[in-house]
C-alpha positions as CSV (number, residue, x, y, z in Angstrom):
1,X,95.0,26.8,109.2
2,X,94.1,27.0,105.2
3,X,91.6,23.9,105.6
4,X,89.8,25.1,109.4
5,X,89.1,28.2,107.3
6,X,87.5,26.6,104.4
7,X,85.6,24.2,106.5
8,X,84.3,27.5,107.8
9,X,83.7,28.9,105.2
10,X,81.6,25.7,104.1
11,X,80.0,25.9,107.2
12,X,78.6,29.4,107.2
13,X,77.4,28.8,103.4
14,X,75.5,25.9,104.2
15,X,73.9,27.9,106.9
16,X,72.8,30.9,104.8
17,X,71.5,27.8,101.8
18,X,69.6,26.3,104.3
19,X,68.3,29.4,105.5
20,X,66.8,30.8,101.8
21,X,65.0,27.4,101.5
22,X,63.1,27.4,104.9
23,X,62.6,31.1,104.8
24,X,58.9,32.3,105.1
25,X,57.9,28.7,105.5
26,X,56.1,27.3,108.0
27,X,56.0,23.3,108.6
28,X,58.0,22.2,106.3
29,X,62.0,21.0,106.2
30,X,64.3,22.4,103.8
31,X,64.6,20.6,100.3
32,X,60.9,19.3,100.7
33,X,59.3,19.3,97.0
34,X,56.0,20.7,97.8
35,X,54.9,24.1,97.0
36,X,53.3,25.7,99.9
37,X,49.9,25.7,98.9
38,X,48.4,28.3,102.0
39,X,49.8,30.5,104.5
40,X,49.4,30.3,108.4
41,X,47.8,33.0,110.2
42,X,47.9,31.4,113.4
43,X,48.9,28.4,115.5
44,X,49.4,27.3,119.0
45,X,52.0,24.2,119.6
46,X,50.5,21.3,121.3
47,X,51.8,19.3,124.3
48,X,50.9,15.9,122.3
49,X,53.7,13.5,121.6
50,X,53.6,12.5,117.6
51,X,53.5,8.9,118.9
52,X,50.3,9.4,120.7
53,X,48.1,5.8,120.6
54,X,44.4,7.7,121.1
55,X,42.2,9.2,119.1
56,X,43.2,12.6,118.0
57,X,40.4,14.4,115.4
58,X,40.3,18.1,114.2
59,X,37.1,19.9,114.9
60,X,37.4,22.4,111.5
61,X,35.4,25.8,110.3
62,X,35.3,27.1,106.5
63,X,34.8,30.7,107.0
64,X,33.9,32.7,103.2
65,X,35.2,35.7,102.5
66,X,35.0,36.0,98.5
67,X,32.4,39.1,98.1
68,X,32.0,42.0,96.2
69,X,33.3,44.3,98.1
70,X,36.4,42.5,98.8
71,X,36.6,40.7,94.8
72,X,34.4,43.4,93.1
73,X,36.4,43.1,89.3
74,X,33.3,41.4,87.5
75,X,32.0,39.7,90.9
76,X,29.5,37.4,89.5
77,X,25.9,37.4,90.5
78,X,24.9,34.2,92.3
79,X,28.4,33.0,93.8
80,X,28.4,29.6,95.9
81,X,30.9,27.4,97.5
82,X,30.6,23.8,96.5
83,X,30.6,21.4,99.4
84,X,34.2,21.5,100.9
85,X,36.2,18.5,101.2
86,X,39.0,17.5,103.8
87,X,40.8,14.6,103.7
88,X,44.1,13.7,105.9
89,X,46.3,11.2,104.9
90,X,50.0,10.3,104.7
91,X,53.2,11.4,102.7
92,X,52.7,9.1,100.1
93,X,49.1,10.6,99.0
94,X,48.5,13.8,97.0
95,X,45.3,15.3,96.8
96,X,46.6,18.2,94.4
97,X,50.0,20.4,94.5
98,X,50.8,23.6,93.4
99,X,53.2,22.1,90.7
100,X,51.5,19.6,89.1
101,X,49.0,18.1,86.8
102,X,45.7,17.7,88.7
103,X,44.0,14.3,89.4
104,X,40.9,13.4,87.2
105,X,39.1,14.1,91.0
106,X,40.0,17.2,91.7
107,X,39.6,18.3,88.1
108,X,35.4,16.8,88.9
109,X,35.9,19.4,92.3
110,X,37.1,22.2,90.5
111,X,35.2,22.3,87.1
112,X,31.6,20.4,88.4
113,X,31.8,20.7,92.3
114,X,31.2,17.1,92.9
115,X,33.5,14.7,94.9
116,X,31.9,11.3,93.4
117,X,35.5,10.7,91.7
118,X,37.8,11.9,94.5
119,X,36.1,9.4,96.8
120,X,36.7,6.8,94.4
121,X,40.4,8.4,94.1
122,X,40.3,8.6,98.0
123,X,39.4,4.8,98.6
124,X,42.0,3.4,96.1
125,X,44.6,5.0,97.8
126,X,44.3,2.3,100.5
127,X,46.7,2.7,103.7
128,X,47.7,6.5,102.4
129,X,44.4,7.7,103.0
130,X,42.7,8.2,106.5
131,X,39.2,9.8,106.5
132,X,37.3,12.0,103.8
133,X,34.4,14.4,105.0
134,X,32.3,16.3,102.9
135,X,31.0,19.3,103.9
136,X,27.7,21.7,103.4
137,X,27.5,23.1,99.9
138,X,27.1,27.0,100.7
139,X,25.4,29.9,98.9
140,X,26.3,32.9,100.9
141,X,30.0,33.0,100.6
142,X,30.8,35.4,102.9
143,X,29.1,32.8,105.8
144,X,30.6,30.2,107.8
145,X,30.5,26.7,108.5
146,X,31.4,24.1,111.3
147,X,32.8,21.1,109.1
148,X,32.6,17.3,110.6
149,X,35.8,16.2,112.5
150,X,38.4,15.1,110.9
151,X,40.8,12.2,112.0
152,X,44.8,12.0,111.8
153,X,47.1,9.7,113.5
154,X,51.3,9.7,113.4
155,X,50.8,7.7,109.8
156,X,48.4,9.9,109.0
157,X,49.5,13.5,110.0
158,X,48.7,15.6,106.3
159,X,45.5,17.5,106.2
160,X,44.3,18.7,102.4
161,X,41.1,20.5,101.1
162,X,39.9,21.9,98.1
163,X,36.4,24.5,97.2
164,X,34.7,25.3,94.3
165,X,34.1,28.8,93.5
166,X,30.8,28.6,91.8
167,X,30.3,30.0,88.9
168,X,33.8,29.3,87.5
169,X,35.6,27.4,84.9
170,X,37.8,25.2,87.1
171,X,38.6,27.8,90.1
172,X,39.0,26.7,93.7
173,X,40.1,27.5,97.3
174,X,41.8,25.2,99.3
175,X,45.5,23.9,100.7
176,X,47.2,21.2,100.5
177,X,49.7,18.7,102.3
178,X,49.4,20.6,105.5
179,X,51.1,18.8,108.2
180,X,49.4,19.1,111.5
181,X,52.8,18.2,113.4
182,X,55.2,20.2,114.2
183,X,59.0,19.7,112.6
184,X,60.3,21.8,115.5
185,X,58.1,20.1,118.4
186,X,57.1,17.0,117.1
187,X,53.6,17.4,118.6
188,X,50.6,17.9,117.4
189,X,49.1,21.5,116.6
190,X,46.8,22.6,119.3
191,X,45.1,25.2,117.1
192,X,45.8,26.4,113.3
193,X,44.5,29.2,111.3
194,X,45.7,28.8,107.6
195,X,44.4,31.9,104.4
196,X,43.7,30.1,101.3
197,X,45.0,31.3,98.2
198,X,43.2,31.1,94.9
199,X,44.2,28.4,92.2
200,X,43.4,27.4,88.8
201,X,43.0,23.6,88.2
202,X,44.6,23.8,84.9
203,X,42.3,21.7,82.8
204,X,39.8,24.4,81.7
205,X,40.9,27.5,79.4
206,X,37.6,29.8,80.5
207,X,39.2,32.9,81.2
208,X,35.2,34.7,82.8
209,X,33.4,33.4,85.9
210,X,31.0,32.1,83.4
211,X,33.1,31.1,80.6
212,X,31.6,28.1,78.3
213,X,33.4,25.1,78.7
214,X,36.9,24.8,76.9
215,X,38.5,21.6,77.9
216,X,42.7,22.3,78.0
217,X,44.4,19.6,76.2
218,X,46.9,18.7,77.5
219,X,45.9,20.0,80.7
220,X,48.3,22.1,83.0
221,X,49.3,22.2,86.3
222,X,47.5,23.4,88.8
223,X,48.4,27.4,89.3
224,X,48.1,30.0,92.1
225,X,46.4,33.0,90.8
226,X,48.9,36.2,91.5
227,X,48.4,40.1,91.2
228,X,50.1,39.8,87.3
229,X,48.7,36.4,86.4
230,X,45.1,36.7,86.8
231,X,42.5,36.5,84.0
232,X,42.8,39.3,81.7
233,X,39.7,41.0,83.1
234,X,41.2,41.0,86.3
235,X,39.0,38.6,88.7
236,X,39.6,38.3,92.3
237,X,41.9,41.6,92.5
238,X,41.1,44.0,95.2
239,X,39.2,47.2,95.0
240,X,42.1,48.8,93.8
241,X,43.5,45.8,91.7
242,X,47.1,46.0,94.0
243,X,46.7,42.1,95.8
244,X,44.5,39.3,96.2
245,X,42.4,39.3,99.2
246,X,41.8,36.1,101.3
247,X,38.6,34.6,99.5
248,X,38.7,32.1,102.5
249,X,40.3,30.5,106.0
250,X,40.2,27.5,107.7
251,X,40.6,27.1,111.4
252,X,41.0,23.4,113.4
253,X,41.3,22.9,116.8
254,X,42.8,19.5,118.1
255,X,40.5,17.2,120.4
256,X,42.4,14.8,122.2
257,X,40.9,11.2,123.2
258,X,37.3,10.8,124.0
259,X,36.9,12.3,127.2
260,X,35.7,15.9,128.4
261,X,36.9,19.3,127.4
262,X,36.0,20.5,129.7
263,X,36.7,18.5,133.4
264,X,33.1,17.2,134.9
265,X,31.0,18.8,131.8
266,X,29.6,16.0,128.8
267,X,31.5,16.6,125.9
268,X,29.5,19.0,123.7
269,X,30.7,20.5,120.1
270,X,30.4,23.8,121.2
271,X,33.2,23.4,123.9
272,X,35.6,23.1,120.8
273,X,34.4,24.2,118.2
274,X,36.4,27.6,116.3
275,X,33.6,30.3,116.0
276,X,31.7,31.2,113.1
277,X,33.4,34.3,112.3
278,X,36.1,35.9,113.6
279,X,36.9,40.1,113.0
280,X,39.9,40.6,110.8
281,X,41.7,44.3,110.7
282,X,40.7,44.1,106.7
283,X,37.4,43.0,107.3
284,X,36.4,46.4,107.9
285,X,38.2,48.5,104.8
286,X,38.9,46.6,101.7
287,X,36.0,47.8,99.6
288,X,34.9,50.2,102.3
289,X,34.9,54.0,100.4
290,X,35.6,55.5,103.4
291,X,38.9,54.4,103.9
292,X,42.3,54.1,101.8
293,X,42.2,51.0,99.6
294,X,46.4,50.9,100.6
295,X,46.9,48.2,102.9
296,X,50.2,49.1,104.0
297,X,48.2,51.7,105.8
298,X,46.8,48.8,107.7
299,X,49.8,46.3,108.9
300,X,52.8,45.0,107.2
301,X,51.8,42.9,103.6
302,X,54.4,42.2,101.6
303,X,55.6,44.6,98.6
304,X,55.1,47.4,101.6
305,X,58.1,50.0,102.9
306,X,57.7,51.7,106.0
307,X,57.2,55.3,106.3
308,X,57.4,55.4,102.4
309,X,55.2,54.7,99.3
310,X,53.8,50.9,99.1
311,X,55.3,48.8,96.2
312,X,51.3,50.4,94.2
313,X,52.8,53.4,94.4
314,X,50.6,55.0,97.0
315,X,51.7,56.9,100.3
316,X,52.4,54.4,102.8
317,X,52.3,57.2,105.7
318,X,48.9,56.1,108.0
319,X,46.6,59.3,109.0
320,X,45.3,59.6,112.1
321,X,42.0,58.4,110.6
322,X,43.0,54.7,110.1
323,X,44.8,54.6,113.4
324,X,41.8,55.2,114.9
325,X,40.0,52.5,112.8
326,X,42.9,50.0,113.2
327,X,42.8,50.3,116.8
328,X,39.2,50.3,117.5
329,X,39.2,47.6,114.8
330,X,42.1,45.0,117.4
331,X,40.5,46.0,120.4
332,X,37.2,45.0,119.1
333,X,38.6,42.0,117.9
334,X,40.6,41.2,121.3
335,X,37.3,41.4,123.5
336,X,35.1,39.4,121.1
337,X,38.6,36.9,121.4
338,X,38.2,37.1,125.1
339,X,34.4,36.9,126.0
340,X,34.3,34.0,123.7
């Protein structure tokens, strides 16, 4: 009786372990060593087996949302994306990690904004590596941009990227070691949506937007910027320096094969393509100074308590005023979700 209860026992605290290591993760199986490097705002499963033979490419759009209004703590004056880059590849290849030293390629990226050594990085990877595409470089970052398709196979499943937030020391957007199937499905992902977080490459010590060059050596690794570890003057904080707001999202849709999209019409782009721009419910207040900076008065963030204050120490009770706005704000968003 002694040992069916410890096996219990055993049992159940196994469960809870492997339950606080998959918990707020998406994609990835307990005990894997990556640091989630983004966070999913949306995905539809596919029907595609893993094993699929044909040719299966992600049609991809960068859309910017590092501004002023939403990043106004010393916002600098000419801000530009350098020209993305997305590579897939396998689980041997690491374009960059949360956790480590960066690569002499991505350090190019993020300090210069030129991919001339993470090509060469790219092709000496040999079997790991699938397909690189470079983007436009971009000078309105609060635009959009349809990025060439992207290929991935079952080898070949991981999908990384990396920006440069221009002028900066070494500062980019980006995600890593995204894997476009599914643990629980094994299919492919029909349609993803995945918020970039802000990171610091580690090998610059410029602590301004437009810093002078201070090489780190040694280097560092590669760090997330956080409400209490960003630069002392506060960059990329909100209007009311409580979180980071998204400075930028990616959305891929899967095409399968070669065929039509849509049955007895020529395959065109457009048929597949994510739009441009898509309304968010914080598109419309953070920065806006005619509503509450709190975001728990607008949906359920982290560091948030319902019907109480927010972890800022501001009412989290909503008025009737940002009701209003919220729900005029989703409906808007719902029709523009359906007409398109």
């Amino acid at each position: 009786m002694r040992s069916v209860t410890t096996m219990r026992c055993v049992f159940l605290a196994q469960l809870l372990l492997g339950f606080q290591q998959t918990r707020g993760q998406f994609n990835e199986p307990p005990g894997n060593r990556r640091q989630q490097t983004f966070r999913v705002l949306e995905f539809e499963d596919g029907t595609i087996n893993q094993r699929f033979e044909g040719t299966l490419r992600y049609y991809c759009t960068l859309r910017g949302k590092w501004s002023e209004a939403r990043h106004p703590v010393d916002f600098p004056r000419n801000p530009s994306y350098s020209a993305p880059v997305l590579i897939s590849h396998s689980n041997g290849y690491r374009m960059w990690t949360g956790t480590e030293a960066c690569t002499l390629g991505v350090e190019s990226i993020a300090e210069e904004g030129f991919a001339t050594v993470m090509t060469n990085e790219f092709n000496n990877a040999g079997f790991e590596t699938l397909q690189m595409i470079i983007g436009e470089r971009m000078f309105n970052t609060t635009e959009s941009q349809h990025m060439p398709p992207i290929n991935v196979t079952f080898e070949h499943p991981f999908l990384s990227s990396m920006v440069k937030l221009t002028p900066s020391p070494d500062w980019f957007v980006g995600f890593s070691d995204f894997r476009t199937i599914r643990y629980e499905t094994e299919t492919f992902l029909n349609r993803v949506v995945i918020q970039s977080y802000v990171w610091d490459a580690g090998t610059d010590d410029g602590q301004t937007y437009t810093a002078l060059d201070r090489d780190l050596d040694p280097q560092v690794p590669v760090k997330r910027f956080r409400p209490n570890n960003v630069p002392p003057g506060g960059q990329f904080l909100s209007p009311d320096r409580s979180f980071i707001p998204t400075p930028a999202e990616f959305e891929c849709v899967l095409r399968v094969g070669e065929g039509d999209v849509i049955p007895g019409v020529p395959f065109n782009e457009s048929h597949i393509r994510p739009p441009l721009y898509v309304p968010r419910p914080d598109d419309d207040w953070i920065g806006n100074p005619d509503f509450d900076q709190d975001r728990c008065n607008y949906g359920n963030f982290a560091g948030c308590t319902v019907g109480g204050k927010s972890a800022f120490g501001v009412s989290a009770a909503v008025s009737s005023k940002t009701v209003a706005v919220v729900a005029a704000t989703t409906m808007g968003a719902v029709a523009a979700a359906m007409l398109w």
